[in-house]
ChimeraX commands (.cxc) that place a marker at each C-alpha (Angstrom):
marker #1 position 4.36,11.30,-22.33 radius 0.5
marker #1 position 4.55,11.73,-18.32 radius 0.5
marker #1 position 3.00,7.90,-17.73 radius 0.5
marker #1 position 5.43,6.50,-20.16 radius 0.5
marker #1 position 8.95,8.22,-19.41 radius 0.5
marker #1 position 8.54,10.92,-17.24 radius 0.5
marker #1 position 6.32,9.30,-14.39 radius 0.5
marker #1 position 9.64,6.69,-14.61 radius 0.5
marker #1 position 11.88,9.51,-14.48 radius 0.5
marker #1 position 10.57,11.05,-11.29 radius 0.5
marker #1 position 10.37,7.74,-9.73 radius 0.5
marker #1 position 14.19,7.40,-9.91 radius 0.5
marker #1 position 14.77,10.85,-8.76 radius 0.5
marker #1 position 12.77,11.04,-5.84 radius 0.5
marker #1 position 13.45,7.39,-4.55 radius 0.5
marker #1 position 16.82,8.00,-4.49 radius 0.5
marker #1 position 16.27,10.99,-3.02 radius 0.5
marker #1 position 14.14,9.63,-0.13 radius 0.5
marker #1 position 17.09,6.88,-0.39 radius 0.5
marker #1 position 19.68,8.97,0.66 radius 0.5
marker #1 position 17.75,11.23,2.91 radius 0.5
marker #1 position 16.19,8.30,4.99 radius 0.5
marker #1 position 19.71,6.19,5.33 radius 0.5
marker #1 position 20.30,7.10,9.05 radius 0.5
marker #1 position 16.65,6.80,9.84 radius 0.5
marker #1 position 16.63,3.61,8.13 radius 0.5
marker #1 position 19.81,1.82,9.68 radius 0.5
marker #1 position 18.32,3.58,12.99 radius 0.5
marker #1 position 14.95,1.56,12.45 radius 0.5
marker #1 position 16.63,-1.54,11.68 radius 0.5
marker #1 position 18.29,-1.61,14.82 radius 0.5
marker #1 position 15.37,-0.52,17.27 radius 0.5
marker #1 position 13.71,-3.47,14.95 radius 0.5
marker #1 position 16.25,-6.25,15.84 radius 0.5
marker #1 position 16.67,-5.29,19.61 radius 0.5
marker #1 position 12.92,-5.33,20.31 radius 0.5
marker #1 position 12.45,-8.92,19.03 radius 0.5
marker #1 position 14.23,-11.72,17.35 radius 0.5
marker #1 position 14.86,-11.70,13.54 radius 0.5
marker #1 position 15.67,-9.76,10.82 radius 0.5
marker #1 position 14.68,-6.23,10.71 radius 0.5
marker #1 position 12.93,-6.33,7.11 radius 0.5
marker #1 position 10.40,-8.29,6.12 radius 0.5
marker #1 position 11.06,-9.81,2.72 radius 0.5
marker #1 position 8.15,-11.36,0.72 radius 0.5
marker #1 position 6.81,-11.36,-2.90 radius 0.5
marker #1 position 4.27,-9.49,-4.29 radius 0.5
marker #1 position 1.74,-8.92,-7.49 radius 0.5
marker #1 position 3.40,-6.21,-9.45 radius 0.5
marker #1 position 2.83,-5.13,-13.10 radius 0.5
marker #1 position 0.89,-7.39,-15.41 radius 0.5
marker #1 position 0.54,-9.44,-12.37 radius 0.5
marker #1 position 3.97,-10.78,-11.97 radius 0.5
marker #1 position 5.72,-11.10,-8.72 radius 0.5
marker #1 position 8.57,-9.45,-7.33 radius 0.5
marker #1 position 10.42,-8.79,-4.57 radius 0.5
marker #1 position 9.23,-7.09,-1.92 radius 0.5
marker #1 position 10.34,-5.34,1.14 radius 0.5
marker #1 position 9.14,-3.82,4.81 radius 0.5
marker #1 position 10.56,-3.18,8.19 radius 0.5
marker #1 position 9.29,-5.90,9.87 radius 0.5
marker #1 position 6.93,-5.11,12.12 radius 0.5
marker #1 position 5.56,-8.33,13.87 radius 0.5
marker #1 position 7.09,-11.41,15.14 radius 0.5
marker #1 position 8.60,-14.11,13.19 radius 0.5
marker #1 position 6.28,-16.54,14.43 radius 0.5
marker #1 position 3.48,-14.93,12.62 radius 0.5
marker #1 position 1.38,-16.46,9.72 radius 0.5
marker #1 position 3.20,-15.95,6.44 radius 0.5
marker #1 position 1.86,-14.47,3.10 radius 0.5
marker #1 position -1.38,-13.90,4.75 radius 0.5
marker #1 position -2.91,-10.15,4.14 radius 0.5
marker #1 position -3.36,-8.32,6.93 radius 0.5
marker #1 position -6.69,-7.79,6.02 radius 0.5
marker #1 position -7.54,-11.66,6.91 radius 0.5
marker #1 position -4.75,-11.59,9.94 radius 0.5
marker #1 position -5.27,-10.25,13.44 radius 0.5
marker #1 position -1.90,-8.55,13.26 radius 0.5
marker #1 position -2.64,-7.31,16.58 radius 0.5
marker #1 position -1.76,-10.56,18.28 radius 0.5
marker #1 position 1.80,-10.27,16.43 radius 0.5
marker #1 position 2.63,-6.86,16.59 radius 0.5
marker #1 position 5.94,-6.14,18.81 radius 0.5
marker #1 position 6.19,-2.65,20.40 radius 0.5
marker #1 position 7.85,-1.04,17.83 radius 0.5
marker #1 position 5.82,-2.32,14.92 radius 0.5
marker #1 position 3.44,-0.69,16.24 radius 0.5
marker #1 position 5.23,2.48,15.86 radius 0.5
marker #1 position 6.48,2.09,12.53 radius 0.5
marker #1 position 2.73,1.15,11.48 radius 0.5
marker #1 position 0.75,4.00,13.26 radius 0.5
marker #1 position 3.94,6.53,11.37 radius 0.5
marker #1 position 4.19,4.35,7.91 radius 0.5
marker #1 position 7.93,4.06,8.60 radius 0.5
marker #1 position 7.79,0.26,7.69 radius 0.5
marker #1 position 7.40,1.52,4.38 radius 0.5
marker #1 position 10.58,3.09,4.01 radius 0.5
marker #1 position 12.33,0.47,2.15 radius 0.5
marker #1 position 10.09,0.19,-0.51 radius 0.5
marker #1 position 12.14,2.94,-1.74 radius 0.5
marker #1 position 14.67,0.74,-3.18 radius 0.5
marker #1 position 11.85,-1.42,-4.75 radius 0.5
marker #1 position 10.84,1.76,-6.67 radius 0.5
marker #1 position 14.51,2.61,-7.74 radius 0.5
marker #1 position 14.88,-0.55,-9.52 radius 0.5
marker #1 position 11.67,0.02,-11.22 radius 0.5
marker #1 position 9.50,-2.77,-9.45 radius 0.5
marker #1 position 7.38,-0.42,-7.72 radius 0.5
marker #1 position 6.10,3.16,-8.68 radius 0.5
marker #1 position 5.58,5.97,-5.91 radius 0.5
marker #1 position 2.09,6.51,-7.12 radius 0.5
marker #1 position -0.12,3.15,-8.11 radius 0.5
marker #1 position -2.29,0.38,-6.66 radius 0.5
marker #1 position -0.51,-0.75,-3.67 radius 0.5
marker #1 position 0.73,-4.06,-4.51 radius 0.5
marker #1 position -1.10,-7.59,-3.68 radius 0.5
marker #1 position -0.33,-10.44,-2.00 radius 0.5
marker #1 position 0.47,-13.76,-4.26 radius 0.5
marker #1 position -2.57,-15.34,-1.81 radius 0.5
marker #1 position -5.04,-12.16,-2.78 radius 0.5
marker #1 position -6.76,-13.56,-5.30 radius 0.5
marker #1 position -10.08,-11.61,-5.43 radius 0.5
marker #1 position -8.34,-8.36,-5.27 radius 0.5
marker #1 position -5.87,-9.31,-7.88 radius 0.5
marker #1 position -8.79,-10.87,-9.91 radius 0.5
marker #1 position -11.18,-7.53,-8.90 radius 0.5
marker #1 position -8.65,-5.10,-10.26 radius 0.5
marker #1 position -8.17,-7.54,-13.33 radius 0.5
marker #1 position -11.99,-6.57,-14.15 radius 0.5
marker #1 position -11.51,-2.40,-13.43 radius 0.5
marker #1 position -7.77,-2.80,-15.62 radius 0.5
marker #1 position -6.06,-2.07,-12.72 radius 0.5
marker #1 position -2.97,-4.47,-13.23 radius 0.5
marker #1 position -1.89,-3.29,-16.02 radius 0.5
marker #1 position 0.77,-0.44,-14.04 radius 0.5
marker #1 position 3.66,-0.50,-11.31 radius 0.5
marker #1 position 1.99,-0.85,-7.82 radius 0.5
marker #1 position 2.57,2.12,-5.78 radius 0.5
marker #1 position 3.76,3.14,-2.53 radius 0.5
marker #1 position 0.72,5.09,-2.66 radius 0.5
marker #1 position -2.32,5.37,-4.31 radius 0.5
marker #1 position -5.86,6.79,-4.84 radius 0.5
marker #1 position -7.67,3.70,-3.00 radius 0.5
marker #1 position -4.83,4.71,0.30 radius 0.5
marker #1 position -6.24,8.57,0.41 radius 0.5
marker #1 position -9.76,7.08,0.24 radius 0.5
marker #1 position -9.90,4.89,3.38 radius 0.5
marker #1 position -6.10,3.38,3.25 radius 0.5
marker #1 position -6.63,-0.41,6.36 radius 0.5
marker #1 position -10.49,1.44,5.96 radius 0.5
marker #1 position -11.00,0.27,2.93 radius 0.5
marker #1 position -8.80,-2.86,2.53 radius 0.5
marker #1 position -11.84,-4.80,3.30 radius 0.5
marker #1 position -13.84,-4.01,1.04 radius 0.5
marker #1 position -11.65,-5.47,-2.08 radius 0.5
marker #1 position -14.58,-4.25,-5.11 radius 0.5
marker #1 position -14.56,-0.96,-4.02 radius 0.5
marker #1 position -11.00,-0.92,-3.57 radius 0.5
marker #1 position -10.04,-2.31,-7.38 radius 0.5
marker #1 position -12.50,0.54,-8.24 radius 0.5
marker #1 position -10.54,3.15,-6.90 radius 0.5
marker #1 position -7.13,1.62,-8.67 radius 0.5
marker #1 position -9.09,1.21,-11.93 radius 0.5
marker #1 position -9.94,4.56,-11.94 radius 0.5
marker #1 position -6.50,5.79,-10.89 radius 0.5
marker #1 position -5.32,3.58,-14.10 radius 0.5
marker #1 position -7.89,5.58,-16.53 radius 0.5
marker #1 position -5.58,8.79,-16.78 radius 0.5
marker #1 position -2.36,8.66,-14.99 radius 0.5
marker #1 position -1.56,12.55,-15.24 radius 0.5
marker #1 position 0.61,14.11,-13.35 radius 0.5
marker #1 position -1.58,16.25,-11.35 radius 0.5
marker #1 position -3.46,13.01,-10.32 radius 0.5
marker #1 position 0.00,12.12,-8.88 radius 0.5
marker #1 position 1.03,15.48,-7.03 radius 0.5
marker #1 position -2.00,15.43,-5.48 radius 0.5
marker #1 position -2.40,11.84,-3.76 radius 0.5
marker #1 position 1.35,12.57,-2.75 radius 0.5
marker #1 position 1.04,15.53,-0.94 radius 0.5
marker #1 position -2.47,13.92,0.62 radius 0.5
marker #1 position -0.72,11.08,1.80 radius 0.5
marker #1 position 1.74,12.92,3.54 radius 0.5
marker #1 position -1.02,14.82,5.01 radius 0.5
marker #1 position -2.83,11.55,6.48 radius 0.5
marker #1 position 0.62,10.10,7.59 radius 0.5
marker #1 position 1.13,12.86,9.73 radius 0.5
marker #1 position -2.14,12.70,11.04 radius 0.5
marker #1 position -2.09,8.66,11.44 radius 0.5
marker #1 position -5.51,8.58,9.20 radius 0.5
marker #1 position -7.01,5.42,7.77 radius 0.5
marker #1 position -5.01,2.85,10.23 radius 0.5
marker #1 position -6.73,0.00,11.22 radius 0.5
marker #1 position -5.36,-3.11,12.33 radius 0.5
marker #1 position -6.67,-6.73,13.35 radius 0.5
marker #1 position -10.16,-7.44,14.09 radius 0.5
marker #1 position -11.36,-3.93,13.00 radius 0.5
marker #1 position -10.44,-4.79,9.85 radius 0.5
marker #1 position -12.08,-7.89,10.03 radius 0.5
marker #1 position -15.25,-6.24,11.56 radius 0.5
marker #1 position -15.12,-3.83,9.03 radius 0.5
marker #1 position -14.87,-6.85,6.18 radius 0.5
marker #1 position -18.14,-8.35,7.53 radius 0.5
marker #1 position -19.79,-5.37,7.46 radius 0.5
marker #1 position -18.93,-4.37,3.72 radius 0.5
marker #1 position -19.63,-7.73,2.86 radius 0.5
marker #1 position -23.68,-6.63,4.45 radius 0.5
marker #1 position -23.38,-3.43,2.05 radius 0.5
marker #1 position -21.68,-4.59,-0.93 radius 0.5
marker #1 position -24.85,-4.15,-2.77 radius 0.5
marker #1 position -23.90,-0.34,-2.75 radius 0.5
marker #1 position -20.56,-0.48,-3.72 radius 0.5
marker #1 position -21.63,0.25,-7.25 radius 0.5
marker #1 position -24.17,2.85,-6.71 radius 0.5
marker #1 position -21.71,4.86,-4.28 radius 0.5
marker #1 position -18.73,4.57,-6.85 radius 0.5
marker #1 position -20.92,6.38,-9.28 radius 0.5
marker #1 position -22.08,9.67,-7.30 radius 0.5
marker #1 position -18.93,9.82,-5.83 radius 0.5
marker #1 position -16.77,9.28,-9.27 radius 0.5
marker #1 position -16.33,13.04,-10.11 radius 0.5
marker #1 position -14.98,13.78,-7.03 radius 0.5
marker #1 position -12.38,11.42,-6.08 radius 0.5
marker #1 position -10.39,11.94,-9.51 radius 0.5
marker #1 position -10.46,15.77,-9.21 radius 0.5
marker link #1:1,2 radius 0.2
marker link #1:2,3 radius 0.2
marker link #1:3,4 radius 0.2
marker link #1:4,5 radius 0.2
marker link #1:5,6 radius 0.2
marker link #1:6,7 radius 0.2
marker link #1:7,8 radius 0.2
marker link #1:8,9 radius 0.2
marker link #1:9,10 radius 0.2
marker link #1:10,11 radius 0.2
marker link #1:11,12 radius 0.2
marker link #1:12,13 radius 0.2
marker link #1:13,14 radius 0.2
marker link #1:14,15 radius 0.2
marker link #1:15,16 radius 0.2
marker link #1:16,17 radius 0.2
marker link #1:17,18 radius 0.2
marker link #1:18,19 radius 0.2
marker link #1:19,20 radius 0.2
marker link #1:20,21 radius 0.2
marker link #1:21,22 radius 0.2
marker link #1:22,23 radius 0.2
marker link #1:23,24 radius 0.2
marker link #1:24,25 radius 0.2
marker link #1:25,26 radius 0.2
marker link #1:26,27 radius 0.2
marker link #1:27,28 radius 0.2
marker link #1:28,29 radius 0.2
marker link #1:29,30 radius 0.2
marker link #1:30,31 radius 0.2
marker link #1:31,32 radius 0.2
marker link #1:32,33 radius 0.2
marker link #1:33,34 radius 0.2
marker link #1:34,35 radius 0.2
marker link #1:35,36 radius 0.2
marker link #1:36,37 radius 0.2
marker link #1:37,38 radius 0.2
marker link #1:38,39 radius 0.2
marker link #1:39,40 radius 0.2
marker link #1:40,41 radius 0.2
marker link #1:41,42 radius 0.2
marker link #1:42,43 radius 0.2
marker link #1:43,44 radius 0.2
marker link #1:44,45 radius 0.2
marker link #1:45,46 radius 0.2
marker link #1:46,47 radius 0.2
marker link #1:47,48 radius 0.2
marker link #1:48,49 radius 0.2
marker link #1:49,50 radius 0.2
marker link #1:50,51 radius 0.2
marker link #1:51,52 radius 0.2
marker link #1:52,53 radius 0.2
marker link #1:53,54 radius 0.2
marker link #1:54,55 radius 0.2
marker link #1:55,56 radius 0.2
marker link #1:56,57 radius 0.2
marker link #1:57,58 radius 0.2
marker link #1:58,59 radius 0.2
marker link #1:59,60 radius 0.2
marker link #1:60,61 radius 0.2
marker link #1:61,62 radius 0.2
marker link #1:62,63 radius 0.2
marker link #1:63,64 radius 0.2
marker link #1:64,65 radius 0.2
marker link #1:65,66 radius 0.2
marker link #1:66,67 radius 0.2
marker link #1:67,68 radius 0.2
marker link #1:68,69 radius 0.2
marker link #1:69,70 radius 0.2
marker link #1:70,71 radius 0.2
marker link #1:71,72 radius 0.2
marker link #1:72,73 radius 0.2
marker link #1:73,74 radius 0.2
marker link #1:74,75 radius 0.2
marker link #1:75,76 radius 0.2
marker link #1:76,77 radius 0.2
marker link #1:77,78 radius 0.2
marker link #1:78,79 radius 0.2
marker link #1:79,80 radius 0.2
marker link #1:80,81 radius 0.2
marker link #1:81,82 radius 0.2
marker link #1:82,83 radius 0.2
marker link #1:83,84 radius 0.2
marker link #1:84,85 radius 0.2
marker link #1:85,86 radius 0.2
marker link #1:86,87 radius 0.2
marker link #1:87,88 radius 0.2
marker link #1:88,89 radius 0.2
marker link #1:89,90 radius 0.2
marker link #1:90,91 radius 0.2
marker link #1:91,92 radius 0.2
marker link #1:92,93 radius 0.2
marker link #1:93,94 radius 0.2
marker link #1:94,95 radius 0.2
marker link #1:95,96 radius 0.2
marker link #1:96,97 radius 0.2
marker link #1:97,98 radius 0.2
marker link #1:98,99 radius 0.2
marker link #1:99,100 radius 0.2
marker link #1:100,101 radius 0.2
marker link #1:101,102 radius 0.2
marker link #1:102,103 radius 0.2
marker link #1:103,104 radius 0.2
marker link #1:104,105 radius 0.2
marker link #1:105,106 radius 0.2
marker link #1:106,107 radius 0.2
marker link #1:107,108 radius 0.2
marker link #1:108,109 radius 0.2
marker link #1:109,110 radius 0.2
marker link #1:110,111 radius 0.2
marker link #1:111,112 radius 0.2
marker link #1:112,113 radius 0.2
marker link #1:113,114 radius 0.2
marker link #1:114,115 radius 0.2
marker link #1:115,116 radius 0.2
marker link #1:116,117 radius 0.2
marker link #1:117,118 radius 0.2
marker link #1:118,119 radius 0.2
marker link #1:119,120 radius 0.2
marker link #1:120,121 radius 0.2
marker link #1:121,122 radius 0.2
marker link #1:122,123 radius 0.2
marker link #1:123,124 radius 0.2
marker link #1:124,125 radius 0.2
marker link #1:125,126 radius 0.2
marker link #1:126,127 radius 0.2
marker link #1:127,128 radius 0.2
marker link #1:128,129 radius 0.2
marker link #1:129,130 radius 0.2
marker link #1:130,131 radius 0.2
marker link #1:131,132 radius 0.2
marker link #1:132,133 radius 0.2
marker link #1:133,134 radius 0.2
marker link #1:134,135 radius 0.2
marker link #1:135,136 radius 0.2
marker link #1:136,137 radius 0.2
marker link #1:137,138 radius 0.2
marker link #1:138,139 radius 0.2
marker link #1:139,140 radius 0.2
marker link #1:140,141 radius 0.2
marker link #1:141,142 radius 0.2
marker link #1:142,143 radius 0.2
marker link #1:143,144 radius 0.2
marker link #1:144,145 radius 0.2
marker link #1:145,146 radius 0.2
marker link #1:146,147 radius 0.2
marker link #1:147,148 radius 0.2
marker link #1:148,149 radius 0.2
marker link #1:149,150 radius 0.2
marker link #1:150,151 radius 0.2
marker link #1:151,152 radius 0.2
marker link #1:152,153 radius 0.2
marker link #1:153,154 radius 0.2
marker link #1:154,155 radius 0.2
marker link #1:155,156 radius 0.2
marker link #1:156,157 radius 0.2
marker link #1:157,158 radius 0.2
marker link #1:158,159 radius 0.2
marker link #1:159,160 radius 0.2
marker link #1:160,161 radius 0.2
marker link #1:161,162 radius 0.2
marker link #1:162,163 radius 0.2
marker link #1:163,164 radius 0.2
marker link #1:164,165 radius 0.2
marker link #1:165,166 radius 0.2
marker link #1:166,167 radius 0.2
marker link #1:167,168 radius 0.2
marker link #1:168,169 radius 0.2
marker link #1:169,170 radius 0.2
marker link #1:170,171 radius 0.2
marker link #1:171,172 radius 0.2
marker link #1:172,173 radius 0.2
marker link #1:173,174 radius 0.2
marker link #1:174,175 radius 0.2
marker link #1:175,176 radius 0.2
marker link #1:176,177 radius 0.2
marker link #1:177,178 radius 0.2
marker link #1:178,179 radius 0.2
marker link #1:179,180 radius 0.2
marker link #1:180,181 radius 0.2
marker link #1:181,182 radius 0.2
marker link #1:182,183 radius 0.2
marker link #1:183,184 radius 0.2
marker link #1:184,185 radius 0.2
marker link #1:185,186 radius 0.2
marker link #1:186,187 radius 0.2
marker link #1:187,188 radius 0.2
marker link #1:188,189 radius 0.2
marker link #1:189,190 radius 0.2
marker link #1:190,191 radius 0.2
marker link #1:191,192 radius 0.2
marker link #1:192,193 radius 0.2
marker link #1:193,194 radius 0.2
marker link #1:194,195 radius 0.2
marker link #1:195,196 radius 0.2
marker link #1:196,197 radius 0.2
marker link #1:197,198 radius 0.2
marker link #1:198,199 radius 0.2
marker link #1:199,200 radius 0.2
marker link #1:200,201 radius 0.2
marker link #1:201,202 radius 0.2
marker link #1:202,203 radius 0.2
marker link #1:203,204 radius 0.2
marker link #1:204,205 radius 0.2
marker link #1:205,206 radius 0.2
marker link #1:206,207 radius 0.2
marker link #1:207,208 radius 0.2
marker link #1:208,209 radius 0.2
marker link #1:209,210 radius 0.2
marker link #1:210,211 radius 0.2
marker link #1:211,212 radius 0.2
marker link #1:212,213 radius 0.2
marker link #1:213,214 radius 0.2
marker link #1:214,215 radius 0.2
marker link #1:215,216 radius 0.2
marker link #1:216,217 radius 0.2
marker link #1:217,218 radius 0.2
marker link #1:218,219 radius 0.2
marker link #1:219,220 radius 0.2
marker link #1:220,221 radius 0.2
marker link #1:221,222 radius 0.2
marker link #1:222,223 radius 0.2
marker link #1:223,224 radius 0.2
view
């Protein structure tokens, strides 16, 4: 009952909530966003959503227009692209904030796999094996409060983490990667950007051997 209607339900509520809470903020960001460099303030793009079709997506934008497009930041060195207060928004998660409206509509959820890019095809194709596409992607998620730009290298271990989100969507699970993301935003956890991400690929790709092995001692405890 609560992953079919009322997981929905509080989706609406609480995203229009945030919606209306967030306005000022939001038309304050969007300013600060178009006087520190040229362009719009959001970033508009499409994205994998449920059952793998795309939709529209949207984010403050946070680097300059003259970087790569459709490119996940996990294979971009953002850092090279970043304006001043990108970097802001990024460290606080405030380029998120319009994402709201993407979860009002019902193309996003507040809790699921954070969506894909159209160009990530091994995640898409890695969560595709765990049955992670099956749901709205998420403004948060389980993989986020387990390593958020930590783990966004390492792609297997991240379509684990969604997969086993998608097992039992209950909403306890929910509550409590909400209230643990809020607690890692405040303290900036999990934010990586550039060529620590890219470091960090190369060296998962040296222990991906023990992806599976770790998964399973540590399966008991991350869906508590």
């Amino acid at each position: 009952m609560y992953r079919h209607f009322f997981k929905r339900f509080f989706d609406i509520v609480l995203s229009f909530f945030g919606i209306v809470v967030f306005a000022l903020p939001m038309i304050i960001i969007a300013i600060a966003v178009r006087c520190d460099s040229k362009g719009p303030a959001l970033f508009k793009t499409q994205r994998v959503g449920k059952n793998c079709k795309p939709f529209k997506f949207y984010k403050f934008r946070s680097m300059r227009t003259d970087a790569p497009k459709d490119v996940a930041p996990r294979l971009l060195k953002s850092e090279d692209y970043i304006t001043k207060v990108g970097a802001f928004l990024r460290k606080t998660s405030l380029d998120e904030l319009p994402q709201l409206f993407c979860i009002f509509v019902g193309s996003m959820s507040i809790i699921g796999p954070r969506p894909a890019g159209l160009s990530e095809e091994d995640l898409i194709s890695a969560r595709e094996k765990y049955n992670a596409n099956g749901v709205r992607p998420g403004l948060t998620g389980l993989a986020q409060v387990n390593g958020r730009d930590v783990l966004a290298s390492n792609v297997e271990k991240k379509a684990w983490f969604d997969g086993e989100y998608c097992k039992k969507i209950t909403f306890a699970k929910d509550t409590k990667i909400f209230f643990k993301t809020i607690g890692q935003v405040f303290k900036s956890e999990g934010i990586v950007e550039g060529d620590a991400v890219l470091k960090d690929g190369e060296n998962n790709a040296d222990n991906e051997n023990d992806t599976a092995s770790d998964q399973s001692d540590n399966s008991s405890e991350e869906n508590t």
